[in-house]
C-alpha positions in Angstrom: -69.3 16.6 34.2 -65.9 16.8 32.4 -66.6 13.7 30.4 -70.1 14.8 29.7 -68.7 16.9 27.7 -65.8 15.1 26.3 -63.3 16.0 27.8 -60.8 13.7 28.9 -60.2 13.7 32.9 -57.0 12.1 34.7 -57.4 11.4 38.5 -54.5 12.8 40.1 -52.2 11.8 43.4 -52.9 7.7 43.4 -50.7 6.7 45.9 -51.7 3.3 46.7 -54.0 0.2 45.0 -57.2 1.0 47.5 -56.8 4.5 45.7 -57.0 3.2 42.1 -59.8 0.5 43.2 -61.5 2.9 44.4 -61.2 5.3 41.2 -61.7 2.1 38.9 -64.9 1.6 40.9 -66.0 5.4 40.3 -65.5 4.8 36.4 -62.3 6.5 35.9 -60.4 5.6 33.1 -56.9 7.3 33.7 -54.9 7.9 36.5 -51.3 9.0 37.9 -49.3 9.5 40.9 -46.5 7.9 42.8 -48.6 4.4 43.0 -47.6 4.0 39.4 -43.9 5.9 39.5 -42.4 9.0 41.3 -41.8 12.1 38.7 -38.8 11.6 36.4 -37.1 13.6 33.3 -38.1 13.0 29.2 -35.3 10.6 29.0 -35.8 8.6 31.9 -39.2 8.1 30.7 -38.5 6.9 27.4 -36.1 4.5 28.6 -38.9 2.8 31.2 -41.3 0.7 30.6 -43.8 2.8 31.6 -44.3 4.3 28.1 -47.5 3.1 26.9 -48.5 1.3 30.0 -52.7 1.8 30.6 -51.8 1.0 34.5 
């Protein structure tokens, strides 16, 4: 519904690949969660490489 109206929607809480295979399969297009990284400060971040990584 949320894209239907475009609006852009991020899949929360992936904690494993079946989870994002599963999402992938559903047509999401973003996602986040500990599967990718745990939480981390601004500066922490920036000096990753997950700064412009589409997962």
């Amino acid at each position: 519904m949320a894209e239907s109206l475009d609006l852009s929607v991020v899949a929360e809480g992936v904690e494993d690949a079946a989870t994002l295979d599963l999402l992938r399969e559903m047509g999401a297009g973003q996602a986040q969660g500990y599967y990718f990284a745990k939480p981390m400060g601004l500066e922490a971040l920036l000096a990753s490489s997950l700064v412009g990584c589409q997962g």
